[in-house]
N, C-alpha and C positions, 0 to 999 in steps of 0.2 A: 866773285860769286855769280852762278848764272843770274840772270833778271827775274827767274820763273820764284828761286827761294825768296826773291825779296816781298812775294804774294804777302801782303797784309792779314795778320790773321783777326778775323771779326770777334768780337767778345764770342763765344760759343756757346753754352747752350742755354740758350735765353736766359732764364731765370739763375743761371749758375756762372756768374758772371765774372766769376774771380779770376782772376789772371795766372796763369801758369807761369810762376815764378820760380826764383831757385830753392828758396827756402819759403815754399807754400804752409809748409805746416806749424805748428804750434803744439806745443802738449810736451809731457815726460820726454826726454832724449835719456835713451837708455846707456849705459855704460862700456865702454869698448871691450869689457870682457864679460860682459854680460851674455844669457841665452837666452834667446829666444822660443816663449813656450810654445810651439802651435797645436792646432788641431785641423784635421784632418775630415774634411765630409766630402762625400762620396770618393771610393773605392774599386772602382773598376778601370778599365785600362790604361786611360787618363791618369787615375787618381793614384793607381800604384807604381807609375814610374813615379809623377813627382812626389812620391814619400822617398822613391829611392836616389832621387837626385837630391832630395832634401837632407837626407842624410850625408850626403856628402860635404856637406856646408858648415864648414866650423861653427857654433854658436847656435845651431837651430837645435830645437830637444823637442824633439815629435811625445805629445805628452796624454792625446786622446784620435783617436781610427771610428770612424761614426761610419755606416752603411745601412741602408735597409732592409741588405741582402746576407745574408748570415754569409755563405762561403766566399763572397769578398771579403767582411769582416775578417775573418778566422786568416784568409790567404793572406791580410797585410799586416795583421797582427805578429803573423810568423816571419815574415820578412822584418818589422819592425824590432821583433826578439834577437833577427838571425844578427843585425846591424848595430846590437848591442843598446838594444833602446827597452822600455817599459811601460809605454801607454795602456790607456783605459780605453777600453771596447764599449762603445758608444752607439744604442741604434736610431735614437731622435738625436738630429742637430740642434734641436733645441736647449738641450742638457750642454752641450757644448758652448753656446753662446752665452748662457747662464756662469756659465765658472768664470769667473774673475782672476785666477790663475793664469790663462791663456790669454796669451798677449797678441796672438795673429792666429788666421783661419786660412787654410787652403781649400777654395772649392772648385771640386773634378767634377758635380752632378753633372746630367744630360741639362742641354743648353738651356730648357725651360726654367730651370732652378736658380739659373745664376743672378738673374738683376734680384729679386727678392730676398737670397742667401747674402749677396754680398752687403743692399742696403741694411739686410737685420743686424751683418756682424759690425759696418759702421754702427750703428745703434746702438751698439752693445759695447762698442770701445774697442775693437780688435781693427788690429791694422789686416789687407784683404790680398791674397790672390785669388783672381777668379779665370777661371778661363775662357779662352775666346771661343765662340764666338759671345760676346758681353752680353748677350737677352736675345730674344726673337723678335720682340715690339718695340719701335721706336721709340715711344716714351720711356721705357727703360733704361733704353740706353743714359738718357738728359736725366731721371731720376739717380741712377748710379752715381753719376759727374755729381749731383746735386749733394747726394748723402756722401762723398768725401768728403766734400768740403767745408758742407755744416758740421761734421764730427772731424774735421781735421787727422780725415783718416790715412797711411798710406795704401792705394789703391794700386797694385800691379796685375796689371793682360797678361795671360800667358802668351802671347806674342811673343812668342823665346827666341826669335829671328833676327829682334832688332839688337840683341847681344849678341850675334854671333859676327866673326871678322867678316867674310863675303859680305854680308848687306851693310855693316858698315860702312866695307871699301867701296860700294857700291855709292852710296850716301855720298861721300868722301869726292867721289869719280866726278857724279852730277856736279857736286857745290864749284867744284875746282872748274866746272866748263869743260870735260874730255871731249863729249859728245858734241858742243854746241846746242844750238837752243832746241829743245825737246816739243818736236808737236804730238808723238804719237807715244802710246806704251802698248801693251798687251801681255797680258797675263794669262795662263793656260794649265790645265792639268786633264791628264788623258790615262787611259786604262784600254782593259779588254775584258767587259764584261762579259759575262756569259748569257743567252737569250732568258734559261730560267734565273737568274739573277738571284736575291734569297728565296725562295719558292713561297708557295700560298700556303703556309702553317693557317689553321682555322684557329677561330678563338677558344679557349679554354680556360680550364682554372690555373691559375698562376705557381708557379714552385709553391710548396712549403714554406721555406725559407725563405720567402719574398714576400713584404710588406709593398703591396700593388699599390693602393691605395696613395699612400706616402710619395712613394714613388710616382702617382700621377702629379701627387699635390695643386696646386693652382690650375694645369692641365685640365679639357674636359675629361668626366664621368667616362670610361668606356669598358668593355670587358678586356680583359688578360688575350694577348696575343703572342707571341714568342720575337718576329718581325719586331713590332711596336717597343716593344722590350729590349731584343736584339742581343744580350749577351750568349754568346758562342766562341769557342776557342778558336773560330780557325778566320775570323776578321774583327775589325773595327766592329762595334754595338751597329747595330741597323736603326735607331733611335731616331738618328741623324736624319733617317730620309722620309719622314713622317714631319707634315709644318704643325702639329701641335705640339710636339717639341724641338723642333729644328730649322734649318732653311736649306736642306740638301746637300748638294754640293758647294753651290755659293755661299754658303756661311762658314760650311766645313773649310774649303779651299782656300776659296774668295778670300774669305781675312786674311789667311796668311799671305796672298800674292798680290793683294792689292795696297796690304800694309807697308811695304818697302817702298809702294809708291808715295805713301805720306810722308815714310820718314826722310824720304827725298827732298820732296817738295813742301816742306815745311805745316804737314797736314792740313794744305786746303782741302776743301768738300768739291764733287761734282754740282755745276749748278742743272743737270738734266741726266735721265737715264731712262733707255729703254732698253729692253728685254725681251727676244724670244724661245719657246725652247718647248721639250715633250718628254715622254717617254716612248720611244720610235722604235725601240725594240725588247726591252725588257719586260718581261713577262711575269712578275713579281708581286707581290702586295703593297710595295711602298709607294708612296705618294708625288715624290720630287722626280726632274725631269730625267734624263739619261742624256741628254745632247741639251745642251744651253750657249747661248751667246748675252751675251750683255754689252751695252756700250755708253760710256759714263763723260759727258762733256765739262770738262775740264775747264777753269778760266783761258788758262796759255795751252791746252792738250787735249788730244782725245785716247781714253782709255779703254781695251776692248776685255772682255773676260770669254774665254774660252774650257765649255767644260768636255771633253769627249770621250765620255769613257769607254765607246763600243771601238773603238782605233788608238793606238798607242804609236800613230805614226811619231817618231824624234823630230825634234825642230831645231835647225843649226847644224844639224849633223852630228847631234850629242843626243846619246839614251840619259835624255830626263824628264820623268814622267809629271814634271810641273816648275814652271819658272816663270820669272817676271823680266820684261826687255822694254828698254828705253831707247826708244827710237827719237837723235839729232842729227841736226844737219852734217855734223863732223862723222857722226858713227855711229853703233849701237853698245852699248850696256847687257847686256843678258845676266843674271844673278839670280841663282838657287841654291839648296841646300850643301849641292857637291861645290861650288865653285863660282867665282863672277869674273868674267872675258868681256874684254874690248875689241870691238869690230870695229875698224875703220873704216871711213868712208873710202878712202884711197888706198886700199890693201899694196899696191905699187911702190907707195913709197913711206907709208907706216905701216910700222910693223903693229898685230894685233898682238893685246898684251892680255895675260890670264893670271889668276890666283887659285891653285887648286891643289886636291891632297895635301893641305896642309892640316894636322889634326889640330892644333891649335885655332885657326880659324872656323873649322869646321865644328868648336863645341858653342853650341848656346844653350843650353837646360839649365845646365850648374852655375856657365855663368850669372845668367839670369837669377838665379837663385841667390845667387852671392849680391846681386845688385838690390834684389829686394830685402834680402837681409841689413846691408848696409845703410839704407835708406831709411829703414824703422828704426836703426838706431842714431842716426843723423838727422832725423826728419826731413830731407831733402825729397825730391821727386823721381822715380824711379827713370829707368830705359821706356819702359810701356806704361807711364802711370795713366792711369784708369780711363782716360779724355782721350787719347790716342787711339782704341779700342773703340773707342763709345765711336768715333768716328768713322772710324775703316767697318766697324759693323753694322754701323746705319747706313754705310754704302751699298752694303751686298743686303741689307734688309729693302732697301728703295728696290734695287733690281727686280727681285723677287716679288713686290707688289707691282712693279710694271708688270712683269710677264702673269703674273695671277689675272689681274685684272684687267690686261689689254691697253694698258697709260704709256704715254710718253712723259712722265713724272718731273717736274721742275721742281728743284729744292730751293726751300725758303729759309737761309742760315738760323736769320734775324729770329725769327720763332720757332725754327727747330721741326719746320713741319716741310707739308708739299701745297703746292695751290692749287692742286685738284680737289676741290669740296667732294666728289666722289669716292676718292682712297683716303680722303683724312679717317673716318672710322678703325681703316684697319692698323694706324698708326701706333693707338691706343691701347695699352695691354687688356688684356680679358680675363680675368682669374677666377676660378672656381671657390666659392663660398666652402673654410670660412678665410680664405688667404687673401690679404691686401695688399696691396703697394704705398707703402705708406713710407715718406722721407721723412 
């Protein structure tokens, strides 16, 4: 195995100090032909593929669809009718958490909702998918880890990457030593934005059909904007690029390409990261930058994050619009969504070797699905359980407070924080009365 996997992993997050074990949990093992009851809180693009991967998964029985927004409601209700299923139309997740019936929760909310949705549905006895990125505040993240473990929850990241074969074989590649010893990585994703980018919608009163309020939940207080909101048919919600519920590109991205880096290297933490970055040409209303770099030091490595959305130039000489590359002395690793190639160092006299278009390696949604299913009935610990998430998103959350505030950020395992007395405030969730954070 290389030297770098043998990195000692420090108890993690302080106060949550239970070991990640094989069989971490305790509680009901449910029956091998048992189903699985879930429910379903938020509904939009996120949340209505995975009802639809969910239903592909033998033993899950989708039993309640919660929104705030009536025609996502009604839109996954019909797909859930289309797929031979019968849940209950649900507009507070609260009602949700309340049923006793329901054995597991899947939460799609925008990213503000997630550390608080997933500690309520621990509280409540439900095993959790939540999506990444895991919170916006670091404390969230250590809180999340925390309420597994005292509810002996199952906790799965939608980090659906780390089942799929490429990263894997990626995984696989590093443990074996293909590359030799790894100083550098770099991870990257690029676009071609347009200069008006979402345009400057002004503020107004919110749909009909939209419980704003709700939808701010713990968020601050503000008026209805459409941007802020962001759901539109023709991209991803614009939610994302606003930090009162988001971290832009880096949290969007960033997890997913920094996470192959952990499940490489046996999820050590950066002990430093700085960050620069703006909006240089986008002309827009959102808040997060357009051009970003990050640079995250590593015990054995340095790791860069590249965000460039206004150039789509390819790197390697392959159209892909985001990948993670592990740079050793023998070669490099490159691994994305299409495929993961080995670069030799000596192209001369080895040959470089690839894994691509294969459909079987290239599924992870369902897999993933299937792995969290199995784990709630095994109590085992999933592919992404919930501490692997909390990790790769307190990385891209540290970035984001260097480049906010101008730090070169040194992380502090041991207590889950930074020793800058100046950015510890922002570490700290902030929630809007009357919603707590409470393990």
């Amino acid at each position: 195995m290389d030297s770098q996997n043998a990195i000692p992993r420090r108890s993690v997050l302080a106060s949550a100090a239970a070991a990640l074990t094989t069989s971490l949990f305790t509680g009901e093992v449910k029956g091998a032909n048992d189903r699985i009851a879930v429910g379903f809180i938020g509904l939009g693009a996120m949340g209505s593929s995975n009802l639809g991967y969910a239903m592909e998964v033998p033993g899950v029985q989708p039993v309640a669809l919660c929104d705030v927004y009536g025609p996502h409601l009604e839109r996954a209700m019909a797909a859930a009718h289309e797929g031979g299923f019968h849940p209950k139309a649900v507009k507070d997740f609260r009602d949700v958490l309340a049923d006793k019936s329901i054995d597991a929760v899947c939460i799609s909310t925008p990213d503000h909702w997630h550390a608080y949705l997933a500690i309520e549905a621990c509280k409540a006895g439900k095993d959790v998918w939540v999506e990444k990125p895991a919170c916006v505040y670091v404390e969230e993240a250590q809180k999340m880890v925390q309420a597994a473990r005292k509810y002996n929850r199952v906790v799965q990241a939608g980090t659906m990457q780390r089942s799929g074969g490429y990263f894997r074989k990626a995984a696989q590649l590093v443990a074996a030593g293909a590359v030799g010893d790894v100083t550098f990585c770099h991870t990257f994703q690029s676009g071609s934005t347009q200069r008006q980018g979402y345009g400057n919608p002004p503020d107004s009163d919110p749909p009909a059909e939209l419980d704003w309020d709700m939808w701010l939940g713990p968020a601050p207080k503000v008026p209805f904007n459409a941007n802020r909101w962001g759901v539109k048919a023709s991209f991803f919600p614009t939610f994302r690029y606003f930090w009162d519920y988001a971290g832009g590109a880096m949290t969007d991205w960033g997890v997913h390409l920094i996470d192959p880096l952990h499940q490489c290297f046996g999820e050590v933490m950066p002990t430093a990261v700085v960050a620069l970055g703006d909006k240089f040409y986008v002309q827009d209303n959102t808040q997060t930058p357009d051009t970003l770099q990050a640079t995250f030091y590593y015990p054995k490595f340095l790791t860069t994050y590249e965000s460039r959305t206004c150039n789509p130039l390819p790197l390697f000489g392959r159209n892909q619009g985001a990948g993670t590359t592990i740079h050793g002395t023998e070669g490099t690793i490159m691994v994305t969504r299409s495929g993961c190639w080995v670069i030799p160092k000596n192209r001369s006299k080895v040959e470089a070797a690839s894994w691509e278009n294969d459909p079987e390696m290239a599924q992870m949604n369902v897999p993933h699905w299937k792995n969290w299913v199995e784990c709630i009935k095994s109590r085992q610990k999933p592919t992404s359980e919930i501490e692997t998430c909390a990790r790769s998103t307190t990385v891209c959350l540290l970035a984001n407070l260097a480049l906010r505030y101008k730090e070169r950020l040194e992380w502090d395992e041991a207590n889950w924080t930074v020793r800058q007395d100046a950015v510890k405030p922002y570490l700290k969730a902030h929630y809007r009365s009357p919603w707590k954070l409470e393990v």
